[in-house]
N, C-alpha and C positions, 0 to 999 in steps of 0.2 A: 700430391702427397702419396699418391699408392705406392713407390719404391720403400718408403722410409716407413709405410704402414700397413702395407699388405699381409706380412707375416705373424705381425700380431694379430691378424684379423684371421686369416685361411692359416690355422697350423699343416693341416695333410695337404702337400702338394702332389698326392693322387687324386684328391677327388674333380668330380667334375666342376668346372667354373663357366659360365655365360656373363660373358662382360659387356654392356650397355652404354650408350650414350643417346642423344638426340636423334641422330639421324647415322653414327655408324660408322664417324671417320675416329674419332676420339677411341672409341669404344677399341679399333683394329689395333692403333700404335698400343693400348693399353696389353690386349691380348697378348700383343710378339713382346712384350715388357716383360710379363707374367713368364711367358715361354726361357727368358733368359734368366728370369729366377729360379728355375727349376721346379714349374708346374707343369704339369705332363697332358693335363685334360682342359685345355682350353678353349675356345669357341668366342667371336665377337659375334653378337645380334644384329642380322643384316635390317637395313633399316632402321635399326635402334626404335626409341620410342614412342616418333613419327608417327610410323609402320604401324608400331601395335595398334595407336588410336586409330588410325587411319581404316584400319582391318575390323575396326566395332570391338575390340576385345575388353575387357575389362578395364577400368582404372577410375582414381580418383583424385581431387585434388586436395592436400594436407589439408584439418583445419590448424587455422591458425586466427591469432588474437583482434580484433580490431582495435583500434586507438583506442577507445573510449576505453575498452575491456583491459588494455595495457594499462590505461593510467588508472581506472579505481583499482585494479588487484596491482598495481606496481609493488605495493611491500613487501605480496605475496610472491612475486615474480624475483624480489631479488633474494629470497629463501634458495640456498644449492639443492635441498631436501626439497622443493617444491618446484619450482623454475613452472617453464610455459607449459612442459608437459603433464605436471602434477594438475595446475590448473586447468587444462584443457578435459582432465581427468572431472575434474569437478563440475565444471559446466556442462559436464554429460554424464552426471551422477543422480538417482532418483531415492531421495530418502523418503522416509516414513516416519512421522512422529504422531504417538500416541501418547495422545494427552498437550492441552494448551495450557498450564496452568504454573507453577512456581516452579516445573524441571522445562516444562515445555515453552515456554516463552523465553528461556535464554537461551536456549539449545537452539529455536529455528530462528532466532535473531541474528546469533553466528554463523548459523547455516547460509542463510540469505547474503548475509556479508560476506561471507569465504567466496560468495558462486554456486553454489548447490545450484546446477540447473533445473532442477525438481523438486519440491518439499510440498509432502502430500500430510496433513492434519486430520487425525482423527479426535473427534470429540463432541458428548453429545448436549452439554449444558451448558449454562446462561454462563455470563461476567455478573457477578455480585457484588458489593458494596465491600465483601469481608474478602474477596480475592484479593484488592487492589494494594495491599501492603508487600506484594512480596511478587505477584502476577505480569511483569514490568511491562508486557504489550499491551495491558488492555490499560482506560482511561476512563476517568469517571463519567465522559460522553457513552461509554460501550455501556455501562449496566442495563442488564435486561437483553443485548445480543449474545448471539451464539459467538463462543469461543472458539469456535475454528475459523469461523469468519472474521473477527476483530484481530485473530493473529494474523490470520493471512494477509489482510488488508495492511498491517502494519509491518510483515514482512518485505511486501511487493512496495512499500515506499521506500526500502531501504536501497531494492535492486528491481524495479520496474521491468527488466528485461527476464527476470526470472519466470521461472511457470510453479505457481503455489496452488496446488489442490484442495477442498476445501471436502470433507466426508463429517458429512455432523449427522454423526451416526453412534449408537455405542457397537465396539468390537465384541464379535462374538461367534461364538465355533462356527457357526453356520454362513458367515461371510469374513472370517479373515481371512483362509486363503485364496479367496479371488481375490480380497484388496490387496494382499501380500504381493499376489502377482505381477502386480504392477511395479514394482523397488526392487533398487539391488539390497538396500541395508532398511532395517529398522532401530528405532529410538526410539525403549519405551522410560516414561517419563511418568507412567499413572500411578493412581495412588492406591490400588486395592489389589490383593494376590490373586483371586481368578485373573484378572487381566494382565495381571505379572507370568502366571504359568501358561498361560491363552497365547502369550507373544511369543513364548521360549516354545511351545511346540510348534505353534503355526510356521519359527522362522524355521525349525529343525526341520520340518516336509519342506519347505521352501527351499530349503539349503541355501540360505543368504543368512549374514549374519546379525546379532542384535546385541546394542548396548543399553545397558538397563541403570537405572539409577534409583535409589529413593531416599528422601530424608525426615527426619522427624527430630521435633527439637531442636537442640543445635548440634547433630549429628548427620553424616552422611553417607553415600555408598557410591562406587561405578564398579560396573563389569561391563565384561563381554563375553556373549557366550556365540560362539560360532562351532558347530560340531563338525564341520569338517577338519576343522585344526585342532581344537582340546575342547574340553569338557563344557557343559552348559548350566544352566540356573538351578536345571533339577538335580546333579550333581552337588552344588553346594545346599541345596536347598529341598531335600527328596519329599519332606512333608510339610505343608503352610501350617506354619500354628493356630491354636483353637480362637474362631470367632472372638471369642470370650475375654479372651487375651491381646486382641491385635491394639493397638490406641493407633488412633493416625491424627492427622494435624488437626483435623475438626475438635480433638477431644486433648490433646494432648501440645497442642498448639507448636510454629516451627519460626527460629530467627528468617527474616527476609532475604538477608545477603548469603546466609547457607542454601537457598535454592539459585540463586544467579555463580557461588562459587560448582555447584552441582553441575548444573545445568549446564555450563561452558565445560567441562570438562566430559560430559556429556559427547556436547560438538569436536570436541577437541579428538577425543576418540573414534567417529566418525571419519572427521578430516584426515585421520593416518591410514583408516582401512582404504578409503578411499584412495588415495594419493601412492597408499605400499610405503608409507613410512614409517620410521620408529617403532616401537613393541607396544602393541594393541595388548591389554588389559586381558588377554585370556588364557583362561587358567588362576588370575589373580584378582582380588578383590582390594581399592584403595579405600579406605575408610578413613574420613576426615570426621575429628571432633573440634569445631568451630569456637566453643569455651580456651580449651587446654590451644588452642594453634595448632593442633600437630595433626602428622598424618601417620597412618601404617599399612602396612601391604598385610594379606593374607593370602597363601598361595592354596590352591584346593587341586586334585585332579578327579579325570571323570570315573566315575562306579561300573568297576567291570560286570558287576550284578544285578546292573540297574538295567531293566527293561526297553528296548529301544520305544519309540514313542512311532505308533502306528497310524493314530488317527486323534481328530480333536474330542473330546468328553463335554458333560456338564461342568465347568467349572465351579459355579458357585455351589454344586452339589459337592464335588471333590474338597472345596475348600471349608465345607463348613464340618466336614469329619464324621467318621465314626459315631454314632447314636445320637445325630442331632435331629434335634425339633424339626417337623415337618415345614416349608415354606412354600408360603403362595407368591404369586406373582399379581405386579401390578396391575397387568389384564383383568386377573382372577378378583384382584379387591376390590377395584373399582366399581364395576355394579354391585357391588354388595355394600358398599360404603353410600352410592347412589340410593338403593334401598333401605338405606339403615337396618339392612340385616345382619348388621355384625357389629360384636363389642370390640372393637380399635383401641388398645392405651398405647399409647407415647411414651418412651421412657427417657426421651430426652431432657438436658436439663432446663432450666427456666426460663434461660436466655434465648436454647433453640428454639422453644415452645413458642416464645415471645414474635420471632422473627416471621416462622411459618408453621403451619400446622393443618394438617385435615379433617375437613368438617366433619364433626360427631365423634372425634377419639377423646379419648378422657386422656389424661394428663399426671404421670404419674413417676417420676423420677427413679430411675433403677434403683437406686441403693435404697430408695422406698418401698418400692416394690418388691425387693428380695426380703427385706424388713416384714411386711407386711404377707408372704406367703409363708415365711418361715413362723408368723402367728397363730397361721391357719385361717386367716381372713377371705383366701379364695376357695376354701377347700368346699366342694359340692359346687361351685358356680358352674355353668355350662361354657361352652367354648372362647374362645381367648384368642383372637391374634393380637400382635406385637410388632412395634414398627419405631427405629431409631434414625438416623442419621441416613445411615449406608447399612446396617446390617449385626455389625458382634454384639452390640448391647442387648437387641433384641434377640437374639441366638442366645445368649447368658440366660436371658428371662425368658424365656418359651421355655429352656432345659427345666431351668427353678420349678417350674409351673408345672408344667408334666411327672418331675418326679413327686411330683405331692397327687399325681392322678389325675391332674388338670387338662381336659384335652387344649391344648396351646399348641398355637405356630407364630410362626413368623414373617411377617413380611420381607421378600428378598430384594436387596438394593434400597430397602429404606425411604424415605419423603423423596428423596432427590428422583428415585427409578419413578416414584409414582407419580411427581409432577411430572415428566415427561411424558408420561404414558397418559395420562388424563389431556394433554393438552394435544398429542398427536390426534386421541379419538376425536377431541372437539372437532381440530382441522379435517378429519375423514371424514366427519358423520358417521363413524363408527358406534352405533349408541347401543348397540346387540338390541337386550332386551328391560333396559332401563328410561328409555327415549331423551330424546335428545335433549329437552330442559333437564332431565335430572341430571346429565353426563355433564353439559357447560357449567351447572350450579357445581359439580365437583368440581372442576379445574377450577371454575374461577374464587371458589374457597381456598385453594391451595395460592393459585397467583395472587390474588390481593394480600394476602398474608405474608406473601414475601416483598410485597410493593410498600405493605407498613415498615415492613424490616427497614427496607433501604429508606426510607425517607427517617428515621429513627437511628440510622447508623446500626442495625443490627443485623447484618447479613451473616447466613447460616455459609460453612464449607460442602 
């Protein structure tokens, strides 16, 4: 075919050309072919491509598909937008997904079935009893495992030949960009906005791109924010709203099939950057309301006045704003909760309180609580922290509490950070200076508490 296709291939028949074959007979008649079309600088490869290997020089050989990889991606194979090279794209593609839970278990279930040669899983909590409505990789055999682990493992049944990572870790400034480093793309999938702004700067020093999603109720979102191409999360989103204000699905509760319509759409987005197909979601935002059927685009561009982003911060300091209540960390409470040197209330409500709780807090429902400091019932009492779920309700009532003079804070990441934290120290022997009966009697307050939950059908989000 080079007579009938050379010219649409080489328009200047000035530049130079080195014409190749195996061994250098093919390659010569091809060159005096060239010469009679009116190319001026041509040259056949003595030896052709024999030679080269024979000389040790570089080369390699295509990959290409085996049987088995032919027949389970055949659907994907007969895609023109996808064919052998898209997929080949894929089986050496290394994603990142942050979060295993109602975005992140459709997302890497698609993942795994498209080929994703890499799906690396960040995540640092159990499978619960109240995930399993909407969480579709884990199974009522997982409660009580780690969630990075119960998706992985159900990822790698789908495509055994895959490599699934397993980080059961929480992400956080001080190691997302070494995890980062490992992935071309991320997919965040979690449920809280530190960990929303945490992925959107970490990918922006990475320079790799990120698809973000979330839902609540029967509503939903995808983007992409990649800054080498247009704008990103902080663009549409410069300031996270007040703690105070945020409801997420623990509190606010979400249909189950609005996280699987999410969550593939999710993948779906992924599977174009990857592959170089179709128009990637950036710049635009789809919002789907699951009630009404409908969808609509939102189109945003990036803020010429917005500050390039230089290096990772405190998030959850960022995210709790302007004049909020001081917050301790789980590290910090735990020997004082060990000690019973601290008044601990709960402002969750009766159901969470039911499910789990930490031994020695009192139990006091927010809209109680603001009730009851706006009577003056705490006024003059001594120190106060406050510990909800994950975090705004307690942030509401630390504020409450302090404006009346009350020294209050709050505990950051709520029951969920602190079961983790109590249950790492057990596994370290980390017991500082409260020794190690009192540290086990903590965790194992917090764990049996959520082991009533599940045996009662009341697992906390």
């Amino acid at each position: 075919h080079l007579e009938s296709q050379v010219e649409g291939r080489l328009g200047d028949k000035s530049a130079p050309v080195v014409v190749m074959c195996a061994g250098g007979v093919r390659s010569a008649f091809a060159a005096r072919t060239l010469g009679e079309l009116g190319y001026t600088d041509v040259v056949s490869m003595a030896g052709g491509f024999n030679r080269w290997k024979d000389e040790g020089r570089n080369w390699r050989v295509p990959e290409v598909l085996n049987p088995e990889q032919r027949n389970r991606y055949s659907r994907h194979l007969l895609l023109p937008e996808v064919g052998e090279e898209g997929q080949k794209k894929l089986l050496g593609a290394r994603v990142l997904l942050l979060g295993a839970g109602g975005l992140g278990s459709p997302a890497a279930l698609y993942l795994a079935a498209a080929g994703v040669g890499t799906i690396g899983i960040v995540d640092d909590d159990v499978v619960e009893l109240s995930n399993l409505h909407r969480q579709i990789a884990h199974g009522t055999a997982d409660i009580g495992r780690p969630k990075a682990a119960s998706l992985a493992e159900t990822a790698r049944g789908i495509d055994p030949g895959l490599r699934v990572i397993e980080h059961e870790l929480r992400l956080t400034a001080a190691n997302a960009l070494e995890i980062f480093a490992g992935y071309d793309l991320v997919i965040d999938g979690s449920d809280n906005f530190p960990t929303r702004y945490l992925a959107n700067d970490a990918a922006e020093l990475s320079d790799i791109p990120l698809v973000w999603g979330a839902i609540l109720s029967h509503h939903g979102q995808v983007g992409v924010a990649w800054h080498a191409h247009g704008p990103g999360y902080r663009d549409l989103f410069p300031q996270p709203p007040a703690p105070d204000e945020v409801v997420t699905c623990a509190t606010g509760g979400v249909l189950p099939g609005l996280c699987g319509t999410i969550g593939s759409l999710l993948a779906t987005e992924a599977l174009k950057l990857i592959t170089g197909i179709g128009a990637p979601l950036i710049g635009r935002v789809l919002v789907y309301d699951a009630l009404a059927g409908r969808t609509r685009e939102l189109a945003y561009e990036a803020d010429p006045l917005a500050a390039p982003v230089t290096g990772l911060v405190d998030y959850e300091l960022f995210c709790a704003g302007p004049g909020a209540p001081p917050a301790v960390t789980a590290e910090q409470l735990l020997p004082r909760v060990v000690a019973r040197s601290v008044r601990l209330i709960d402002v969750r409500e009766p159901d969470e309180w039911a499910a789990a709780r930490i031994a020695g807090a009192e139990h006091l429902p927010l809209d109680e609580l603001l009730r009851a400091v706006a009577d003056g019932a705490f006024d003059g009492c001594g120190s106060v922290t406050i510990h909800c779920a994950k975090g705004p309700r307690s942030v509401r009532a630390a504020r409450a509490l302090r404006e009346r003079g009350i020294d209050a804070d709050y505990l950051a990441g709520g029951i969920e950070g602190f079961e983790r934290v109590a249950r790492e120290w057990v596994v370290r022997g980390d017991v500082a200076d409260a020794g190690a009966a009192g540290a086990s009697d903590a965790a194992e307050a917090v764990g049996a508490a959520h082991d009533r939950g599940r045996r009662t059908g009341e697992g906390t989000e």
